[in-house]
N, C-alpha and C positions, 0 to 999 in steps of 0.2 A: 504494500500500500504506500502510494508518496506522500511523503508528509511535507507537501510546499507549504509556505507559510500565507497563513488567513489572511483574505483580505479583508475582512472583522470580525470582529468575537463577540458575544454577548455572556454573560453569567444566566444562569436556569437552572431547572432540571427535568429529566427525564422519566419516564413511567415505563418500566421495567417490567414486563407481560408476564413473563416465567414468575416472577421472585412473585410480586405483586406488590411492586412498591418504587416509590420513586427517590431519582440518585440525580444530587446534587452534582455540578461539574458547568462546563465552557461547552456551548453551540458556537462552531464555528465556518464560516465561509470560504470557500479557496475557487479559485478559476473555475474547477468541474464537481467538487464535491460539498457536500454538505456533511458534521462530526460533528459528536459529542462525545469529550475528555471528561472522565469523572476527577473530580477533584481530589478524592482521597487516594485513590491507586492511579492514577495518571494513566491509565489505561484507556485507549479508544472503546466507548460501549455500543456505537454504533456511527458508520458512516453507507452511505449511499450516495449517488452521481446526481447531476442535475438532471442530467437527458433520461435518469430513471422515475424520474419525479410526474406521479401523474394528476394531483391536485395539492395544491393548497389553501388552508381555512383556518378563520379563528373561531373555535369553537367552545363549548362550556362540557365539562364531565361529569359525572356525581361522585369525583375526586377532589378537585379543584377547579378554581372557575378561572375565566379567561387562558385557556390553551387555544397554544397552536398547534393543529395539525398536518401533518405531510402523507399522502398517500403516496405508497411505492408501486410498480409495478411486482403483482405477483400478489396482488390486494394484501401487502403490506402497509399498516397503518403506524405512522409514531404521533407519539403526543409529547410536546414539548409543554414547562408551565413555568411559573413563576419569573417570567422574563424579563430582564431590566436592558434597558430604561423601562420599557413597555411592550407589547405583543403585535404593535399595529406598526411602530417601526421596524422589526423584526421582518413581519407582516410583507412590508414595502419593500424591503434586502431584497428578500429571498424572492417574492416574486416577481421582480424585476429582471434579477439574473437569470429567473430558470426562462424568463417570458422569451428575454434575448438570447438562452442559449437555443430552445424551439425555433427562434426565427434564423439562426444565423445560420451558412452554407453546411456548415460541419456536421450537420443531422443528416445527410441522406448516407452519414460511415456510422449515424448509431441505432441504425436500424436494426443495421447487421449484426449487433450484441454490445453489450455495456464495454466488453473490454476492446473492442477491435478498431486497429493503429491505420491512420491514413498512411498509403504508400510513401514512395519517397519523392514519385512525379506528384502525387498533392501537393505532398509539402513543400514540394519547388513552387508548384502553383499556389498556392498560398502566400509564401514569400514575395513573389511577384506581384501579385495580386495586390497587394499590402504594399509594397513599393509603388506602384501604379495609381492605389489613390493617394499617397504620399504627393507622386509627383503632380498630380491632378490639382490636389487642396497649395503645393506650390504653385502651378501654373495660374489659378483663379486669384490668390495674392498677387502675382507680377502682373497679371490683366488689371488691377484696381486700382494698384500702385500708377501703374502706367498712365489710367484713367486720369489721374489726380494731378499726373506732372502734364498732362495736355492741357486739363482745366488751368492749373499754374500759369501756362504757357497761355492759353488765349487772356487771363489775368494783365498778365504782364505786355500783350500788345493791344492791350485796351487803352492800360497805364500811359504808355508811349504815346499813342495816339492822342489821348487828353493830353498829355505833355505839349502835344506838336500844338494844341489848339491853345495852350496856356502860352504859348511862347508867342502865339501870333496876337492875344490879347493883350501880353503887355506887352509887344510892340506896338500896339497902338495906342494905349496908355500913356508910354515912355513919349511917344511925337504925333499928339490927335490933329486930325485933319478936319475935326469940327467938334464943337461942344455936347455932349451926350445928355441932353436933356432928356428926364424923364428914365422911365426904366431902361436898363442896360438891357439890349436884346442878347447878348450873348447868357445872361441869367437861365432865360428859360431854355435855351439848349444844353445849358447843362444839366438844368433839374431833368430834363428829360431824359437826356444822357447817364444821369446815376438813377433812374427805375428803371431804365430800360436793362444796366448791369444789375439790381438786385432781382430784378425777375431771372437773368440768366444763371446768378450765381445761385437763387433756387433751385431753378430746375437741374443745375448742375450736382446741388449736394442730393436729389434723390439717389445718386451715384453710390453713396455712403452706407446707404441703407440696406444695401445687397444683403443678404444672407449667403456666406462663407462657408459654414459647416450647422450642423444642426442635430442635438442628440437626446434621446431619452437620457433623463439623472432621477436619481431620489435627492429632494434638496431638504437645506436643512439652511435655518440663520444662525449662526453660532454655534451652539452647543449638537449633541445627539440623540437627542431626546423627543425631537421635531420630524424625521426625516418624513417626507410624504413625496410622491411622484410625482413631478415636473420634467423641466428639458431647458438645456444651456444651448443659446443660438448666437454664434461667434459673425461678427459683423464686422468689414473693414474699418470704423471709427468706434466701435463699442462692443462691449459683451450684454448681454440681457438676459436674466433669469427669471423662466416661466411656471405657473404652477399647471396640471393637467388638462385643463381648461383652456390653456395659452394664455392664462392673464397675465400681464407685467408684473411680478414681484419687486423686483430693481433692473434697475437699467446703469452697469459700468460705463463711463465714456472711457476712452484709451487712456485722458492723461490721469484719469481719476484712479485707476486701476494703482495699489502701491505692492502688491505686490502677489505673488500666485503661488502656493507654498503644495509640492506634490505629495502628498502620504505614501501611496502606491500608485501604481500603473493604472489603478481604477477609481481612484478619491483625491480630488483635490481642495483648495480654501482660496478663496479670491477676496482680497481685503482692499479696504480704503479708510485711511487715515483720516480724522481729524482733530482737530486740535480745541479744548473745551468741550466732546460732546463724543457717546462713544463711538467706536469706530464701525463699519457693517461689513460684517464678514458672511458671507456664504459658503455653506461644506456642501459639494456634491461629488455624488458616488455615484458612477455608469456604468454599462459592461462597455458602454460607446468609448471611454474616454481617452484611450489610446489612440483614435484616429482625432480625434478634436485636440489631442498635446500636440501634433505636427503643427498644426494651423497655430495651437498658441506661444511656443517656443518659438515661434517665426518672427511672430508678431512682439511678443514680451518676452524676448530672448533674457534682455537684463533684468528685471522681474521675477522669473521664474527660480524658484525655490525649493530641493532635493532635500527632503528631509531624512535623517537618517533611518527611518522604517524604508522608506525608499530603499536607500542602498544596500539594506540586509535583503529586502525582498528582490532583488534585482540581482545579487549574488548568490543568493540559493538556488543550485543545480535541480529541481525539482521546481522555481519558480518559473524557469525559462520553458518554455511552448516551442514548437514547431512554427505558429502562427505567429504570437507576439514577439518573440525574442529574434527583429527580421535580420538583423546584421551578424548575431551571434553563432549563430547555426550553419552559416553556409559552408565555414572548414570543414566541423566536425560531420556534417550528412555529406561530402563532399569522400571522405578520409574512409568515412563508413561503409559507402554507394562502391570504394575502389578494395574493401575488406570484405564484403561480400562475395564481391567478384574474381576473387583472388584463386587461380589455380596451381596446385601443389609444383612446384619446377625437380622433384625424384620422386624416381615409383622405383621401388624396391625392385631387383633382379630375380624373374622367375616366377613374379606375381601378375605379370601383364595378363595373361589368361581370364585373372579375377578381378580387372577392373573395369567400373562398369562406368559408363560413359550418359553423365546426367547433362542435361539441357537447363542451364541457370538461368532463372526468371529474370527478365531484365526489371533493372530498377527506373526506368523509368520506359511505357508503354508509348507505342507510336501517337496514339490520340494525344496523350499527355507532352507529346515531345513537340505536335502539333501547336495547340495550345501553350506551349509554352513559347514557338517561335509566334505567335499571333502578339503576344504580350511582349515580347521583345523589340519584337516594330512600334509596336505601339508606345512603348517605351522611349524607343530611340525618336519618333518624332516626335515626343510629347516635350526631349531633353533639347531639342533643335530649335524648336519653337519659343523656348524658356532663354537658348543662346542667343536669339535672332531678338526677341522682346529684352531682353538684358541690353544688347546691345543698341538697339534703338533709344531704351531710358538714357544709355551713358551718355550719349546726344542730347537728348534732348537737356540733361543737366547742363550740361558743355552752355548749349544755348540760355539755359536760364542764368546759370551765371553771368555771362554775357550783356544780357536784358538785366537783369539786376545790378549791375553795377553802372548800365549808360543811365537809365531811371533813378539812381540815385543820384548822378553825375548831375542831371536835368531838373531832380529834384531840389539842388542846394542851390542850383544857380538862378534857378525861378527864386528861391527862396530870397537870396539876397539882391535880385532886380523889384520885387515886391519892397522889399525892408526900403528900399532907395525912394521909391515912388513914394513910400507913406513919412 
């Protein structure tokens, strides 16, 4: 049995069918299983898989009241009781993870029995897969980005333009060829000229509002004792955290974010500071949130916070996946795939007679080998695309600095033909 380490614990106990009596101990959560450690003998009294899990409920007994129940396959039933903080947070964990281990790809290999291991062309596929919307959730960030330095860029030739019109104003100022009685006509082309820029730079910031990444979480405000089902929706200018419903709980702006502290691969804490008044912090916990860390490490690279539960669970050989662990795995399934395949280079003298000549399963099948060049193209023009829009911004910087420093150049010097004039 792998003992990877929980991705949360709760205190409880358990109701114990044989004995007829209930055993105090830790319910705890990991990537595919669900245990129960008794406290006094440190012994596992029972674990089962997610993917074997065929309901869950909080129920009442004529033992104790408020339990939860978990139905196994094999109408195995447990009862869990006395659970802290509470049974409805507990409640939200569990059937959150099992909801997304049922929907995620990995179920049409637990068909086929609790224990049985995806090939090694899955788990290529997998890894790819998993690099693929990596490179995806990168390429819709440098699309946004890009988006922002063009807005910049028509900003700054607007800027210019006013400038060109400000310079021909007070040259007429500086040497009038007649007395401006009455309202200055060049007034109302300006007011028209700055609504006509705030309607554009509206319709420009709808830009903003994209949704970037988008995931089921159990959230919680602070403490753990709240958690209830919601979803974190990662935005070019902000984070927003919703409750089941989609209501706005809070809404982070980027600069407000201070900082993003990661517990595990599946729980993090997004805080904001303030000063005189307490701070708001949100805990949330996904099966999602390993693909939303790419999109937010991108974004709040210096913000982002490994906590040291992080780095035990990220060093535990039993915490690492096939699926999650995508950079870690490719020596070692690489090293394995070539240990498999390994054939003996002596055969004993006089035993040829009795060697029998087997056919080694390839480890990775043509369909799979298909699908994996399908992903590799798509890969490589997804990274071209990334080089080619990369390259495009470095330009377009190039020019914004450019425009930004004639505009300031234009700005000081208006400045001081105005100081002269008044």
């Amino acid at each position: 049995m792998s003992r990877d380490i929980p991705i949360h614990s709760w205190q409880g106990s358990y109701y114990i069918n044989c004995d007829k009596r209930w055993e105090t101990g830790t319910l705890s959560l990991t990537r595919t299983m669900v245990r129960f450690t008794s406290d006094q003998t440190k012994e596992t009294v029972t674990s089962f898989r997610l993917s074997c899990i065929m309901e869950i409920k909080m129920e009442s007994s004529s033992y104790i009241f408020s339990t939860l129940t978990v139905l196994e396959q094999g109408n195995v039933k447990h009862w869990f009781g006395s659970l802290k903080p509470n049974r409805v947070v507990i409640y939200n964990v569990l059937e959150h993870f099992w909801r997304e281990r049922l929907l995620s790809p990995s179920t049409e290999t637990q068909g086929q029995g609790a224990e049985a291991l995806p090939s090694k062309g899955r788990e290529l596929i997998g890894l790819m897969a998993g690099a693929q919307r990596r490179l995806e959730d990168t390429g819709v960030v440098l699309h946004h980005q890009g988006e922002q330095f063009d807005n910049m860029m028509e900003g700054l030739e607007k800027i210019d333009s006013d400038l060109g019109v400000a310079d021909k104003l007070l040259t007429e100022l500086e040497s009038p060829p007649w007395w401006p009685f009455g309202k200055l006509p060049w007034r109302a082309q300006q007011e028209a000229k700055a609504a006509y820029a705030e309607r554009a730079a509206a319709g420009k910031g709808s830009t903003m509002h994209k949704v970037i990444s988008s995931i089921p979480a159990v959230v919680s405000r602070g403490g753990e004792s709240d958690l209830k089902p919601g979803c974190l929706l990662v935005f070019v200018s902000s984070l927003e955290v919703r409750d089941t419903n989609h209501h706005l709980l809070h809404r982070f702006e980027r600069s407000e974010v201070d900082d993003i502290r990661v517990h595990n691969p599946y729980e993090v804490s997004i805080r904001q500071r303030f000063i005189g008044k307490p701070d708001i912090c949100y805990r949330l916990l996904s099966a999602k949130m390993p693909e939303a860390m790419a999109v937010l490490e991108m974004q709040y690279k210096k913000k982002v916070e490994y906590t040291c539960e992080y780095a035990a669970f990220k060093t535990s050989p039993a915490a690492i996946s096939p699926i999650d662990a995508e950079g870690s795995v490719w020596n070692e399934g690489l090293q394995q795939m070539c240990q498999e395949t390994e054939v003996p280079m002596e055969i004993p003298a006089g035993e040829l007679s009795q060697v029998q000549v087997h056919v080694l399963r390839p480890a990775v099948s043509q369909a799979e080998a298909q699908e994996l060049r399908q992903i590799f193209m798509q890969l490589k023009n997804l990274a071209l695309e990334a080089e080619t829009e990369l390259e495009r911004q470095d330009e377009v910087l190039d020019a914004l600095t450019g425009s930004t420093e004639r505009a300031t150049m234009h700005v000081d010097k208006h400045t001081s033909r105005m100081k002269r004039l008044l």
